[in-house]
C-alpha positions in Angstrom: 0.0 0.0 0.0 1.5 3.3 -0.9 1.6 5.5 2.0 -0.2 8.2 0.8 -3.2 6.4 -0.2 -3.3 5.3 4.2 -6.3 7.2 5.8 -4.0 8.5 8.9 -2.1 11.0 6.4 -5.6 12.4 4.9 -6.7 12.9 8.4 -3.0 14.8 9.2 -3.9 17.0 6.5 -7.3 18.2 7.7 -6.0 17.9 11.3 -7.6 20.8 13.2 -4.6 22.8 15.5 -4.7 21.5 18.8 -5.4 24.2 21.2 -2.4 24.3 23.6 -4.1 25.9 26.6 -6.8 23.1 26.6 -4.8 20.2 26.0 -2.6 21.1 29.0 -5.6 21.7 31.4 -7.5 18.3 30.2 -4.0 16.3 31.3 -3.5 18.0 34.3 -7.4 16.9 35.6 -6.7 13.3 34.0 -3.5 12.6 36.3 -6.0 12.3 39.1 -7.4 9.0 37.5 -3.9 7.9 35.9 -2.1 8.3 38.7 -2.7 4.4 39.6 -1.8 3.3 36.3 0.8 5.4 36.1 2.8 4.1 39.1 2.1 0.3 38.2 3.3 0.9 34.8 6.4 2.8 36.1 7.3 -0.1 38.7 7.1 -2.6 35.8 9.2 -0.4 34.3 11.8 -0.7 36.2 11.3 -4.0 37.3 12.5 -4.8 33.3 15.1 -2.5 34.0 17.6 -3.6 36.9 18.9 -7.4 35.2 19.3 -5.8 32.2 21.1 -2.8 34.0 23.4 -5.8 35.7 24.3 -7.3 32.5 25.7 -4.0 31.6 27.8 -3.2 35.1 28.8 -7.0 35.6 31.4 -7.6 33.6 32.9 -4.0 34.8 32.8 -4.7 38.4 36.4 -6.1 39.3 37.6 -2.5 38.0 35.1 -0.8 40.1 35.8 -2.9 43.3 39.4 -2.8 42.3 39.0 1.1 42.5 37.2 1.4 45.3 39.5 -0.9 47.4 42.2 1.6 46.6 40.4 4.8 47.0 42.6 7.3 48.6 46.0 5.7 47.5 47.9 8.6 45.2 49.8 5.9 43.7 47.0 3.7 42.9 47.5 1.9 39.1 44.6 -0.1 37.8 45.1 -3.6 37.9 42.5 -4.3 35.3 43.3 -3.3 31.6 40.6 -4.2 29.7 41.9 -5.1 26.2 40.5 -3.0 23.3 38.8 -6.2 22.0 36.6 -6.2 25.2 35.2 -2.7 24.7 34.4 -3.6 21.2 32.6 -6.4 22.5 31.2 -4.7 25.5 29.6 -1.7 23.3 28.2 -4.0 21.0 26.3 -5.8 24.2 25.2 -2.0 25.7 24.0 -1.7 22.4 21.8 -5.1 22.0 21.1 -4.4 25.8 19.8 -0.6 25.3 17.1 -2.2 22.7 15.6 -4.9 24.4 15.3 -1.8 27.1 13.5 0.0 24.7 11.5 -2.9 23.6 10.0 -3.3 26.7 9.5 0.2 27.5 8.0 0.8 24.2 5.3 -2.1 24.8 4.5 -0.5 28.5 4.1 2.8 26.7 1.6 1.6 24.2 -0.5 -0.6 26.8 -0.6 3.0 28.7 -1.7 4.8 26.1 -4.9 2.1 25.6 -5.6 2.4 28.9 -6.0 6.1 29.0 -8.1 6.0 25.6 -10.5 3.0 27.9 -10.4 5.5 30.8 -11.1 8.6 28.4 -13.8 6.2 26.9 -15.3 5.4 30.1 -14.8 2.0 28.9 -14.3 -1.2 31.6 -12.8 -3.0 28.8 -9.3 -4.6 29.6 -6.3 -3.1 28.5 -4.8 -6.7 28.3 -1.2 -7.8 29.3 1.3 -4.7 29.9 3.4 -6.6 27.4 0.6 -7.5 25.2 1.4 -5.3 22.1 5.2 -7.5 21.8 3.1 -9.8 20.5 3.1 -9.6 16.4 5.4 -6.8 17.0 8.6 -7.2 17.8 10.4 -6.5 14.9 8.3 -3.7 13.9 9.0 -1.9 17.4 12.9 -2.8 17.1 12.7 -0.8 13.9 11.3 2.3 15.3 13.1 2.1 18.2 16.9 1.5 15.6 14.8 4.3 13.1 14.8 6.7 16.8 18.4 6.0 18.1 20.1 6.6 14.7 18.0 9.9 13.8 18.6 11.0 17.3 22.3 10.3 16.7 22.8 12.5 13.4 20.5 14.9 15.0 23.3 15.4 18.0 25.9 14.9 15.5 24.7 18.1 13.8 25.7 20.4 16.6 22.6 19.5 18.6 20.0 22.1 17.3 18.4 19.7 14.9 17.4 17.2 17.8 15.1 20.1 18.9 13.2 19.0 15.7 13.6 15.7 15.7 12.1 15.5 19.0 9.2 16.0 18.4 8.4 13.2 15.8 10.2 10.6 17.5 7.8 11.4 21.1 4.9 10.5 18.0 6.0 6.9 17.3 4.6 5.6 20.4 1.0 6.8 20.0 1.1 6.6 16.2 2.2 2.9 16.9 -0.4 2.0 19.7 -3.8 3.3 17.3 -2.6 2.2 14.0 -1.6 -1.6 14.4 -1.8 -1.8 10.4 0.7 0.5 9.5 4.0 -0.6 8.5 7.3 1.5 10.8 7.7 3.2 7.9 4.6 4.7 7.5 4.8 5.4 11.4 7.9 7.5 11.2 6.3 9.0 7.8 3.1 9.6 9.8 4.9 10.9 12.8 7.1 13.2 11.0 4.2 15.4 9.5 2.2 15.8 12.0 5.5 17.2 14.3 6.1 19.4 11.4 2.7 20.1 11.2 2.3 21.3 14.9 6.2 21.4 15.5 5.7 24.4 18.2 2.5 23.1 20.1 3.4 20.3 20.3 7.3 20.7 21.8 5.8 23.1 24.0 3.4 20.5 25.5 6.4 18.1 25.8 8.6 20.3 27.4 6.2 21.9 30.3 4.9 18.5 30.7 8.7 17.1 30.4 9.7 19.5 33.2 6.9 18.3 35.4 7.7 14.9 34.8 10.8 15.7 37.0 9.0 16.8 39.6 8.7 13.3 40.9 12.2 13.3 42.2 11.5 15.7 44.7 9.3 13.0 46.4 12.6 11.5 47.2 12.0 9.8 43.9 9.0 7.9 44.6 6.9 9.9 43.2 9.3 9.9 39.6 7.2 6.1 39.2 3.8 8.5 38.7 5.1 11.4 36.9 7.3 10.2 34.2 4.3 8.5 32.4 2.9 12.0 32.9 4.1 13.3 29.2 2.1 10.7 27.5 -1.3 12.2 28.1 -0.9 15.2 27.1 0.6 13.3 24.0 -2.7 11.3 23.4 -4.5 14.3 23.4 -2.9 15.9 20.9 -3.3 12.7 18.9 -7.1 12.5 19.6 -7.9 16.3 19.1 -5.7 16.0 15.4 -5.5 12.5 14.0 -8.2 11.3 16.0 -9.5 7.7 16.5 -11.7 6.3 13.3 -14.3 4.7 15.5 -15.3 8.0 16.3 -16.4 11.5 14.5 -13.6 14.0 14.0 -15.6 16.9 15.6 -15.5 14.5 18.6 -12.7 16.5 21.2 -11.7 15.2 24.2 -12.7 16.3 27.8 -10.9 14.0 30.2 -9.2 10.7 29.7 
């Protein structure tokens, strides 16, 4: 199917502009029914996280305990010299590591973007497994997820200001992803890459505020990070809603609270 003829990039053309004001207010009043979700999701999170986090440290920790046992000592001299092969070796593995990371994260964002379209639904449907959306997938979310890291790269490589731009697309692959099961990654990216340029501004000004708020969690001697670094996706689904929209419903249908 040739991309264009895809209903997603008809409806980015007539997308209305997402008011900014609005779609900030209707995420703050939706964290106080997300919250739960929120924190369950971010526990699974990093639940995932910490083996694959060992597998990177492991193989580095007779340096660090070397190091630390020595701390202090001006005449200290490493004891372990990794050979040059190793790091080669060992950057490869952080590499394959970082994915499956991202796999997994990229599953628990979807299945947290259906349930706030069940909660903005009013919907007791279930939302399924919190893994659910691997299934079928896996190659097409490693592709995004390769697609993100390399454009992310050349972005930084070009002194930084283009990953301003770029930003904004990649935080669309997610929620593109989730609503849109039969679109190929390459149509995602396509997809996701004209509606950010579309609604570049509004829409890195909703991920930043919402981005800096995120943070906020850390305060709550970082407990409270498990709950608010989901937060950015809602205002991210309803910018989706109130633009692409969902084609079970009307497009003059706008959202009021997920």
């Amino acid at each position: 199917m040739n991309n264009q003829e895809h209903p997603i990039f008809q409806r980015i053309e007539k997308a209305p502009k997402p008011d900014f004001g609005n779609i900030l207010t209707v995420s703050f009043d939706a964290v106080k029914e997300l919250w739960q979700p929120a924190l369950y999701h971010g526990l699974i999170s990093l639940i995932f996280m910490v083996p694959f986090l060992l597998l990177v440290y492991a193989p580095l920790a007779p340096f660090y305990i070397d190091l630390f046992q020595n701390m202090g000592d001006p005449y200290y001299q490493p004891e372990f010299e990794y050979p040059l092969s190793f790091w080669l070796w060992y950057t490869m593995g952080c590499l394959v590591v970082a994915l499956l990371i991202q796999l997994f994260n990229f599953s628990l964002v979807a299945h947290f973007y259906k349930v706030i379209k069940l909660k903005d639904a009013g919907s007791r449907e279930s939302a399924g497994g919190y893994f659910s959306y691997l299934k079928g997938n896996v190659g097409k979310i490693l592709l995004l997820n390769v697609a993100a890291m390399v454009i992310a790269v050349v972005a930084a490589l070009l002194c930084y200001l283009p990953i301003f731009y770029v930003m904004v697309p990649l935080q669309l692959f997610a929620v593109i992803f989730t609503f849109n099961q039969d679109l190929s990654a390459s149509q995602i990216i396509k997809a996701a890459f004209k509606l950010g340029h579309k609604f570049w501004l509004i829409i890195f000004g909703v991920v930043l505020i919402s981005s800096m708020i995120a943070q906020l969690g850390i305060i709550f001697c970082f407990v409270g990070v498990f709950v608010t670094q989901l937060f950015v996706h809602i205002p991210i689904y309803n910018i989706y809603k109130n633009t692409i929209g969902f084609s079970e419903i009307s497009d003059e249908t706008t959202i009021q609270h997920p």
